[in-house]
Each structure stands twice: as C-alpha cells, then as structure tokens.
TORPA-4810 file (N, C-alpha, C, O; in nm, 3 decimals):
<nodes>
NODE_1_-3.613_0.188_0.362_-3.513_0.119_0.285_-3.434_0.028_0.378_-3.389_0.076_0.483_X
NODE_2_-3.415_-0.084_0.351_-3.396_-0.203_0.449_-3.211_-0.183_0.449_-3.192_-0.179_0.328_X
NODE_3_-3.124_-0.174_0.490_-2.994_-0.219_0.469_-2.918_-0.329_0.468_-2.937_-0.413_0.555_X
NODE_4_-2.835_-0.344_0.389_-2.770_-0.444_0.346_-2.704_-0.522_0.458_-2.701_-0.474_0.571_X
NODE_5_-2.657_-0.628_0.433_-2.561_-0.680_0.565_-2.409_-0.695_0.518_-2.360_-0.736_0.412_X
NODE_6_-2.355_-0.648_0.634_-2.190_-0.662_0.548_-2.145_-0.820_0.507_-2.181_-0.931_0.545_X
NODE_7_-2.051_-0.772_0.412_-2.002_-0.918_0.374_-1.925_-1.037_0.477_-1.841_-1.004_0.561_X
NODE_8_-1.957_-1.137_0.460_-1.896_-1.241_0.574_-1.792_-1.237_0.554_-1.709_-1.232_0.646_X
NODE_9_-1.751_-1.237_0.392_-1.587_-1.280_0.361_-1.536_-1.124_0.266_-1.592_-1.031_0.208_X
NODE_10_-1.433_-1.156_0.288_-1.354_-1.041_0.211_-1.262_-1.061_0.104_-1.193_-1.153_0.147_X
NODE_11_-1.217_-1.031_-0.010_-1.130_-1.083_-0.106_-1.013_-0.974_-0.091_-1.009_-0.860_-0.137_X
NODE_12_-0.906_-1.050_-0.006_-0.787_-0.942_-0.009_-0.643_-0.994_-0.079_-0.606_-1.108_-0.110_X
NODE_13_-0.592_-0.892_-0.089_-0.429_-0.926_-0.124_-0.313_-0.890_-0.033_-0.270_-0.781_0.005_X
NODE_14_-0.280_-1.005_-0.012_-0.149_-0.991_0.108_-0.028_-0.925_-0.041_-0.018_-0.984_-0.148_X
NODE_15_0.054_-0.785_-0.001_0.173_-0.776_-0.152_0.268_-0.761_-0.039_0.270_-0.707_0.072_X
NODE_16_0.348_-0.831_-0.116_0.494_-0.792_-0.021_0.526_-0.685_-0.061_0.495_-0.631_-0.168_X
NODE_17_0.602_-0.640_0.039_0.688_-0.491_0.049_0.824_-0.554_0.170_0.810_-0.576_0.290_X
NODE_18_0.923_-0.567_0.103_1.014_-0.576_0.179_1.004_-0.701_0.272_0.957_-0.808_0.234_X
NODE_19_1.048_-0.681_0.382_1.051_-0.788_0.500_0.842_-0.794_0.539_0.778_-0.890_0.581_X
NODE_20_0.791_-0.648_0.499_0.658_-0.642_0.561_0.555_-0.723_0.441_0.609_-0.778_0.345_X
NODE_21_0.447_-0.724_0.453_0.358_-0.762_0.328_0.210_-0.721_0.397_0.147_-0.770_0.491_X
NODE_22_0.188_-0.627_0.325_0.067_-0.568_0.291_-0.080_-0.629_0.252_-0.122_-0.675_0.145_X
NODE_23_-0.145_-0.611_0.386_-0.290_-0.636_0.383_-0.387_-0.539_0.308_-0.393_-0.425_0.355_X
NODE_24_-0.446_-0.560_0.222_-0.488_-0.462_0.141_-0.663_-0.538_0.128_-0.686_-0.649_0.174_X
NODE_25_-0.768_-0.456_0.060_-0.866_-0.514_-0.017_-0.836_-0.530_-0.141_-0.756_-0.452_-0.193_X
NODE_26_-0.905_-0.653_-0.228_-0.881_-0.654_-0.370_-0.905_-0.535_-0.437_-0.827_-0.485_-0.519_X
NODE_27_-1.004_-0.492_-0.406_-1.100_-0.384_-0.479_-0.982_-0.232_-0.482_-0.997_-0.133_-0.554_X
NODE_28_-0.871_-0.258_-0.382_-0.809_-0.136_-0.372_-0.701_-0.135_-0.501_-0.641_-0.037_-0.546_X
NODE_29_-0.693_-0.264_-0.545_-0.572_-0.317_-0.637_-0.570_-0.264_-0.794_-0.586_-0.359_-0.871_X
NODE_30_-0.556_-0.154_-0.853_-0.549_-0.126_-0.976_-0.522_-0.214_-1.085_-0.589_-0.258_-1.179_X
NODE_31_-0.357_-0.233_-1.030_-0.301_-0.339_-1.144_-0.182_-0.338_-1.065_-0.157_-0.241_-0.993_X
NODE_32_-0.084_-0.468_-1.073_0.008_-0.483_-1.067_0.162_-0.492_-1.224_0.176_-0.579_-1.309_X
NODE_33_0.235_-0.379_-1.202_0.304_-0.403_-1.333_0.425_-0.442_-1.354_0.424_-0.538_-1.277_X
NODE_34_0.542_-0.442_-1.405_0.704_-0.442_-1.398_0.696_-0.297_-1.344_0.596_-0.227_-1.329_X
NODE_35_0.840_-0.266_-1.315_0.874_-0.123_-1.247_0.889_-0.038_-1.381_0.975_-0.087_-1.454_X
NODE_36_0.823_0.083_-1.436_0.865_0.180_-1.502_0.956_0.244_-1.491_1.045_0.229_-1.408_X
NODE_37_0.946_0.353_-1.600_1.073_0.438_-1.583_1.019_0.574_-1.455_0.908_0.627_-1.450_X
NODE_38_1.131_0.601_-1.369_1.038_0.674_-1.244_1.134_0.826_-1.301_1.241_0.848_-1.358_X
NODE_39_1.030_0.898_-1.247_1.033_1.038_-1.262_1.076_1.145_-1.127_0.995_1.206_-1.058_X
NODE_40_1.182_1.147_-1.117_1.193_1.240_-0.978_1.114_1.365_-0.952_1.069_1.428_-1.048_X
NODE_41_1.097_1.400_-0.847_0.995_1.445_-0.756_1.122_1.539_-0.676_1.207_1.471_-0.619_X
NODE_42_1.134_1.660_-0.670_1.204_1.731_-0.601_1.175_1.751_-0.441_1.056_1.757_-0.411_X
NODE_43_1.254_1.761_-0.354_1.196_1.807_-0.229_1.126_1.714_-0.143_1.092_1.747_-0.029_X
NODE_44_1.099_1.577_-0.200_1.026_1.438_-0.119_1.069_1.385_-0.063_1.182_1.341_-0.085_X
NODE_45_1.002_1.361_0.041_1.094_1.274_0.145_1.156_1.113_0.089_1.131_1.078_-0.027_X
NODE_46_1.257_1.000_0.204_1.301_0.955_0.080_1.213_0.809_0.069_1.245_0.704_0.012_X
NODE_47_1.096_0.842_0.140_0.985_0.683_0.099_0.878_0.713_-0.019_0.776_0.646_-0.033_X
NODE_48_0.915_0.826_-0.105_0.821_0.868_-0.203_0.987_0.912_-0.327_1.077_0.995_-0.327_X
NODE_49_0.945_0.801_-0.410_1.063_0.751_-0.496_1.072_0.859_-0.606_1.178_0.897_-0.655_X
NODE_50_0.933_0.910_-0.646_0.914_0.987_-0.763_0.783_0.937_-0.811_0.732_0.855_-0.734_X
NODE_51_0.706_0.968_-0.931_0.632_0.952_-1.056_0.663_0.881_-1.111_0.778_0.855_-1.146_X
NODE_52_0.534_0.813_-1.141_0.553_0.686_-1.240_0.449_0.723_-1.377_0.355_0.801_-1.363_X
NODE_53_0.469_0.680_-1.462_0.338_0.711_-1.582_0.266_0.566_-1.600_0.334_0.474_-1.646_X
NODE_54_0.122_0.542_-1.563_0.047_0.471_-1.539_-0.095_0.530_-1.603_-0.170_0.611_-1.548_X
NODE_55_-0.112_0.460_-1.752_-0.267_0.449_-1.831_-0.290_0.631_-1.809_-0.396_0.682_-1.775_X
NODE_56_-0.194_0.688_-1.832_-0.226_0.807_-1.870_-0.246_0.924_-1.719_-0.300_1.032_-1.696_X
NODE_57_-0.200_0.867_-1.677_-0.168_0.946_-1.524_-0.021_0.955_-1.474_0.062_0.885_-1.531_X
NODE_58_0.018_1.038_-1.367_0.137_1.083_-1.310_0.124_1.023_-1.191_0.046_1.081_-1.116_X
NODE_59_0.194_0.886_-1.131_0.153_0.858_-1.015_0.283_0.825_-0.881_0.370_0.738_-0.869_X
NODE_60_0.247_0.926_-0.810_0.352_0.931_-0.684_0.362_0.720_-0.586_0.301_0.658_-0.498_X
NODE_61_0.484_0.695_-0.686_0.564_0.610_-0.601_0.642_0.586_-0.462_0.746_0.647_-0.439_X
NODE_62_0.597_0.509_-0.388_0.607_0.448_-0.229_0.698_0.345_-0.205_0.682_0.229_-0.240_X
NODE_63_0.791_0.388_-0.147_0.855_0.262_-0.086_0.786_0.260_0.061_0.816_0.348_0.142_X
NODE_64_0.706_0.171_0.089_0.621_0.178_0.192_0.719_0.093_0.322_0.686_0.092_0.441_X
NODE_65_0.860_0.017_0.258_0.954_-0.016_0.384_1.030_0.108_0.414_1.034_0.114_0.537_X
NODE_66_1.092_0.209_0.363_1.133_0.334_0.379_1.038_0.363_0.478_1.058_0.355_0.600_X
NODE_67_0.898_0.409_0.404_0.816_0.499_0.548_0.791_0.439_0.669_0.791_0.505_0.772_X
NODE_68_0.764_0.285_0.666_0.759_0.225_0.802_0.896_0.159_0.853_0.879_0.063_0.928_X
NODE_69_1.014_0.190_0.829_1.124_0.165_0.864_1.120_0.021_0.851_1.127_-0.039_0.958_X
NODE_70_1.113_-0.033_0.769_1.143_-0.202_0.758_1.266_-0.278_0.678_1.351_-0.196_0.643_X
NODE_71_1.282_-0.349_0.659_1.375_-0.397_0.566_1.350_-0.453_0.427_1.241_-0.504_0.402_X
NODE_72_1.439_-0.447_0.340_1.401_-0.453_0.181_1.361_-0.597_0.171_1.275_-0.628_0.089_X
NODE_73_1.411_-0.679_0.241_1.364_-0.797_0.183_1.451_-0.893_0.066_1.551_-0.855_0.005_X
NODE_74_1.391_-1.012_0.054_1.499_-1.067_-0.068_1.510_-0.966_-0.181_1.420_-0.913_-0.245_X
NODE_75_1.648_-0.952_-0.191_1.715_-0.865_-0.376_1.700_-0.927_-0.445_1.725_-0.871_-0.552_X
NODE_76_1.662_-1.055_-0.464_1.645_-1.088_-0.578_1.554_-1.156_-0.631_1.568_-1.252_-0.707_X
NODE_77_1.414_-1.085_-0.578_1.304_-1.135_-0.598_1.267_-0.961_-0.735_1.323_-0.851_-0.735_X
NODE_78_1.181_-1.002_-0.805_1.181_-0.877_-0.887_1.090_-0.785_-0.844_1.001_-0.818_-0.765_X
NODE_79_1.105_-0.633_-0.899_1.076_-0.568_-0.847_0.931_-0.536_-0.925_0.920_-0.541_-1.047_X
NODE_80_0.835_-0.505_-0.844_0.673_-0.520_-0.931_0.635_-0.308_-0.859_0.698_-0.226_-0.793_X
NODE_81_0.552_-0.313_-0.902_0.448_-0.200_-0.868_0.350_-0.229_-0.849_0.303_-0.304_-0.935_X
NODE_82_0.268_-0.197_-0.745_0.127_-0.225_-0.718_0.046_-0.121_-0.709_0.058_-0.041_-0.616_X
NODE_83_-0.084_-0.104_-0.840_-0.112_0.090_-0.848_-0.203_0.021_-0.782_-0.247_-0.087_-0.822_X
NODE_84_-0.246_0.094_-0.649_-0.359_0.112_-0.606_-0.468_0.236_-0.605_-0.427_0.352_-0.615_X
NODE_85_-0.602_0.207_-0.593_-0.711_0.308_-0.605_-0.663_0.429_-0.457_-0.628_0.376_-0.351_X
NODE_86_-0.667_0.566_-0.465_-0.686_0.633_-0.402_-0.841_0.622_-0.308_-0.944_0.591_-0.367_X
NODE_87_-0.841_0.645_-0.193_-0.954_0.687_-0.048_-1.029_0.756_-0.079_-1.146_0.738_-0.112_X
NODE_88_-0.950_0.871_-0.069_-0.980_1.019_-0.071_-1.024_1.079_-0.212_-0.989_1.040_-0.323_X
NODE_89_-1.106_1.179_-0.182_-1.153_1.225_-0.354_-1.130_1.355_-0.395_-1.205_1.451_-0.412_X
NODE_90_-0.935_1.329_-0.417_-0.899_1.429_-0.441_-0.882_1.397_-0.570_-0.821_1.294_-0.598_X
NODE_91_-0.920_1.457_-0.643_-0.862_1.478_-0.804_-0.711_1.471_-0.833_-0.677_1.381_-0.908_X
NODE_92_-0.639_1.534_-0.796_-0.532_1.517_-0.797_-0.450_1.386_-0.763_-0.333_1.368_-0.796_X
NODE_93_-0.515_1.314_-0.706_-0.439_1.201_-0.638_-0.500_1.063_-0.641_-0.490_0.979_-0.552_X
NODE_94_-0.564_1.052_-0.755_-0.671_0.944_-0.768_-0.568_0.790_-0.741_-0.629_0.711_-0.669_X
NODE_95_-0.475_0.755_-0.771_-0.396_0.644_-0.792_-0.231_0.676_-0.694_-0.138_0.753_-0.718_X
NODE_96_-0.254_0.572_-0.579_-0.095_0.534_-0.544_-0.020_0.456_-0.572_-0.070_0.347_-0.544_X
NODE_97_0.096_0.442_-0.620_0.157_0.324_-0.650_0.278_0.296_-0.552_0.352_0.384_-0.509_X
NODE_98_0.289_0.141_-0.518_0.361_0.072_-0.365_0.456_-0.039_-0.473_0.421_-0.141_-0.532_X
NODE_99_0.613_0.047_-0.466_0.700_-0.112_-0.496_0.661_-0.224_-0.406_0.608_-0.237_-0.296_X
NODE_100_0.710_-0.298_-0.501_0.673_-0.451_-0.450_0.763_-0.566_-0.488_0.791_-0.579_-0.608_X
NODE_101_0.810_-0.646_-0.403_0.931_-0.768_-0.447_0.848_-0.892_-0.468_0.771_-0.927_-0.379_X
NODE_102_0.856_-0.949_-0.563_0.746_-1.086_-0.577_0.602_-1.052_-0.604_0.573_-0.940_-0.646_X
NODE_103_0.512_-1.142_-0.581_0.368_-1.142_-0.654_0.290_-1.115_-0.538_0.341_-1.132_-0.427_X
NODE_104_0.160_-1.071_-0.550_0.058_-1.025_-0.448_-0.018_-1.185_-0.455_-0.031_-1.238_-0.566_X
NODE_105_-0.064_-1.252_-0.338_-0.123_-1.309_-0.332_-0.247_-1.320_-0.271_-0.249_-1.306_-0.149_X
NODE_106_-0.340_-1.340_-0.322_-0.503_-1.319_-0.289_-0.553_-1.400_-0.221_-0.520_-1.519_-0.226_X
NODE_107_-0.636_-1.356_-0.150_-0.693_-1.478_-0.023_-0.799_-1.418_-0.009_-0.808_-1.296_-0.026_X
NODE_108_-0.906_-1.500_0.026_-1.082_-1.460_0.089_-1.071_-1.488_0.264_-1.041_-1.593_0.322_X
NODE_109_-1.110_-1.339_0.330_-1.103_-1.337_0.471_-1.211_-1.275_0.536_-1.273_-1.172_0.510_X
NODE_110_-1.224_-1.383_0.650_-1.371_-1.320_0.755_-1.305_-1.300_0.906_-1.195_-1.339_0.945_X
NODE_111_-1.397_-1.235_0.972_-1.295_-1.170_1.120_-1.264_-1.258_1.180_-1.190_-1.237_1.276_X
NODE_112_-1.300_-1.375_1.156_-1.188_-1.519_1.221_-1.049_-1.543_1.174_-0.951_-1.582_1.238_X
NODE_113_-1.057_-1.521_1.089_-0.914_-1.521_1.031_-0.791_-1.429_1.044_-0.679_-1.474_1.019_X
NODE_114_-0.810_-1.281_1.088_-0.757_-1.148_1.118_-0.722_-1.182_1.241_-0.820_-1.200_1.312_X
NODE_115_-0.603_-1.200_1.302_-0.588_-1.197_1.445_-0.503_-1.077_1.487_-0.385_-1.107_1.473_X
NODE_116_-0.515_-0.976_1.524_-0.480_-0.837_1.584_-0.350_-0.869_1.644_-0.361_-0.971_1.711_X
NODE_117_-0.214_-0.815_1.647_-0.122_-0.926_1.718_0.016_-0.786_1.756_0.137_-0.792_1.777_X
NODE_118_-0.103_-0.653_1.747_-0.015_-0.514_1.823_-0.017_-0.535_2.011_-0.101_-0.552_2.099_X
NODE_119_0.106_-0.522_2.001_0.145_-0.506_2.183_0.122_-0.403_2.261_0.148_-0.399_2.381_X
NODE_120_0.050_-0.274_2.161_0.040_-0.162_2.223_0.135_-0.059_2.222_0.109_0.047_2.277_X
NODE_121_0.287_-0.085_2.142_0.364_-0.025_2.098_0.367_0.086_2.050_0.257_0.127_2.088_X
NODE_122_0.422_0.186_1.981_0.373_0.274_1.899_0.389_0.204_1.779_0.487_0.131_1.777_X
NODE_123_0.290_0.207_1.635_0.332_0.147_1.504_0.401_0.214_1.459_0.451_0.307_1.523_X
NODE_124_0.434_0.183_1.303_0.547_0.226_1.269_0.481_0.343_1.182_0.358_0.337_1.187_X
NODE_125_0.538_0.465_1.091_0.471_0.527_1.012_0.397_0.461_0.914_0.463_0.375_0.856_X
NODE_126_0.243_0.478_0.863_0.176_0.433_0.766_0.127_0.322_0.795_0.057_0.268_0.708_X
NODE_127_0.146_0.253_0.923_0.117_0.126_0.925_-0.014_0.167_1.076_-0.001_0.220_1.186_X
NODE_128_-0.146_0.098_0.991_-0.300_0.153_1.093_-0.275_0.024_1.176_-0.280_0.029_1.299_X
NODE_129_-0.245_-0.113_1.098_-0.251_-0.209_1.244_-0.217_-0.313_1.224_-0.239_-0.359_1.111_X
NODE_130_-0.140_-0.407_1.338_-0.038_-0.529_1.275_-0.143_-0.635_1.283_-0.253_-0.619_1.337_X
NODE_131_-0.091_-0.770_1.211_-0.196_-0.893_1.222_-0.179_-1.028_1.188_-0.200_-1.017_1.068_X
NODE_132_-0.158_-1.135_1.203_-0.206_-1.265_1.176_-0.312_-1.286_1.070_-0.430_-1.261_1.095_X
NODE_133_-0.270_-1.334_0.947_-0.331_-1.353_0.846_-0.356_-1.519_0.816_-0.352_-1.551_0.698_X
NODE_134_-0.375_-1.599_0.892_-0.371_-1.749_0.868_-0.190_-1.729_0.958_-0.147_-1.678_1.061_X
NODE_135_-0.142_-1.794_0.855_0.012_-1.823_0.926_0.120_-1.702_0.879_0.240_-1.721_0.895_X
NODE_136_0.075_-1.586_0.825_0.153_-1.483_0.756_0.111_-1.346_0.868_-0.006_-1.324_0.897_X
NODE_137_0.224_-1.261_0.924_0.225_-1.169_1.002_0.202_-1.085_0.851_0.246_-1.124_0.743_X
NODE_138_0.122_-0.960_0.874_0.115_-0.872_0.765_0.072_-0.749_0.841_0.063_-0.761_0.963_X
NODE_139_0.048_-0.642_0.790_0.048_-0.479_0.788_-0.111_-0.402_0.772_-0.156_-0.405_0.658_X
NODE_140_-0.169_-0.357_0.842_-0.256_-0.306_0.676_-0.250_-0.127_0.716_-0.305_-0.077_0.814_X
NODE_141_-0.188_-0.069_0.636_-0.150_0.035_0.597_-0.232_0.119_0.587_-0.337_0.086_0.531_X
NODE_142_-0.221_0.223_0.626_-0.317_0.385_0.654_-0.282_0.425_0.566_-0.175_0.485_0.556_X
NODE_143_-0.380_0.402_0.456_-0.363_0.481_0.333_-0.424_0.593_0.336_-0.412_0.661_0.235_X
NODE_144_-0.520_0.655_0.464_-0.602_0.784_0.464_-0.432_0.871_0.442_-0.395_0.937_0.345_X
NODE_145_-0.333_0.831_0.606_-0.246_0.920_0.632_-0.161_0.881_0.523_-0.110_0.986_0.485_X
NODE_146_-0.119_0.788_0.453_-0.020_0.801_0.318_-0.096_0.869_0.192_-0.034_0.883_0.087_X
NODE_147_-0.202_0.902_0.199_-0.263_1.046_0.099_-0.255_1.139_0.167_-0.202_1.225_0.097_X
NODE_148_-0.276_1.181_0.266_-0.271_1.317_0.343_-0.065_1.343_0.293_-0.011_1.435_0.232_X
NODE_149_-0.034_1.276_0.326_0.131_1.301_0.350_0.191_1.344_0.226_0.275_1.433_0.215_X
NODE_150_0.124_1.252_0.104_0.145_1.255_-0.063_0.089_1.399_-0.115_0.158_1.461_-0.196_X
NODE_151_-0.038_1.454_-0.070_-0.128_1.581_-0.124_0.010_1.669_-0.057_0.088_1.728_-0.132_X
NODE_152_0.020_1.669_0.033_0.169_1.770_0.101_0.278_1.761_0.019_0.336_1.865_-0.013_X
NODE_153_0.315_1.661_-0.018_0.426_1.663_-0.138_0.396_1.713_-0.240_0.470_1.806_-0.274_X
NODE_154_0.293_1.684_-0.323_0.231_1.677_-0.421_0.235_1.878_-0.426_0.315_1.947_-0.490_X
NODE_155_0.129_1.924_-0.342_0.151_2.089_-0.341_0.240_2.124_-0.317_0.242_2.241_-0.355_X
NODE_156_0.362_2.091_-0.258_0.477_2.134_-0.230_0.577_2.154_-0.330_0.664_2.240_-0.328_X
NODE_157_0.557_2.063_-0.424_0.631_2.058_-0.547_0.583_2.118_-0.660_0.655_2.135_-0.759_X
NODE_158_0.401_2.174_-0.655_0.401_2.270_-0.748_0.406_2.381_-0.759_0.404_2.432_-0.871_X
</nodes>
C-alpha cells in the first residue's frame, strides 16, 4: 500500500483570544457562535469559565488568555465562542469551546510561511509554540495538555 504525501498547504484559522490569536487547523473548528448562557462549574480553576450548551452537548469553556497569562485585548470587540473538535477520544470530552473577541480569520499555510519565533524561554501554560504567521505573531496551543487539564476538572466535579 503506497502512502500518501502530506499536504503542501494547510487551511488554518488564526482566532483571537485576547492580546494572543490562535493558530489552529480549520478542520479543528466546529463552529463559531455569539456567547451563550454559561453554566458554572464548581471547583475550576479560573481559565475554565464553566459549560456552555452547544447542539446538544455540555461543553467546558476556556479563557485561553487566563491560562496563558495574556491580556484581554480590545473590550469592545464582541465576544464570540469558538467550539472546537476534541484530540483525544474521550467520550466525555468530545468538544472544547475558546472565548473569542472578533472573527477567526482563515488563511492557507505551507512551512514557509510558519516562522518559529520562541527564544527558548519557558512558554506560557497551553501554549505548544510561538510563531510568525505572514505579518501576525500567533500561538498554537496544546490542546493534548488543555484536555488532559479539562478531563481533571471534568472528574473532579463529578
């Protein structure tokens, strides 16, 4: 069986979060919505906002500038949700959802375009590695360790 060759280009979405904006794949992108009504979550730390109700699911909300210590960003840009597909194949945790200020914008990217632009620092929590996106500094976020961290909440609270 012959194997495939990876793709040249990639279809991603830069979403803002605060001062940061999030490198993501399209394919990870559920839906983007207005903010629901959120559901508190006892005992969570304070970058996991609560539950949201999303197409018939319970889904643990992220302020992903909380967990990587960043700043909120313009107030008065509106506030969106971005449900993304879960990694991991936990049943329990199929869908994360990441506030968001303003619109996700989509771009097609190949490893010329990604410029790596960590000093060797320690990163911040949740954040796998910093980067140069064309002319936009962006994030792209360890969503393995922001499910590992969520399943801990998640059992903790039942």
């Amino acid at each position: 069986m012959s194997e495939q060759p990876l793709p040249r280009e990639i279809r991603c979405v830069l979403v803002p979060a605060g001062d940061l904006r999030l490198l993501l794949p399209n394919a990870t992108i559920a839906e983007v919505i207005t903010m629901p009504a959120l559901e508190p979550l006892e005992g969570a730390p304070e970058w996991v906002l609560g539950r949201i109700a999303w197409r018939g699911w319970r889904v643990p909300l992220v302020a992903f500038t909380k967990l990587a210590g960043a700043g909120e960003g313009d107030q008065e840009l509106a506030v969106r949700v971005a449900v993304l597909k879960a990694l991991g194949d936990n049943p329990e945790l199929p869908f994360i959802a990441v506030v968001t200020r303003g619109f996700p914008r989509l771009t097609t990217l190949n490893a010329e375009l990604i410029i790596p632009t960590h000093d060797g620092t320690a990163l911040p929590p949740g954040v796998r590695a910093q980067v140069l996106v064309r002319d936009d500094l962006a994030v792209i976020p360890d969503l393995e360790m922001l499910e590992r961290e969520l399943t801990g909440v998640l059992v903790s609270e039942a």
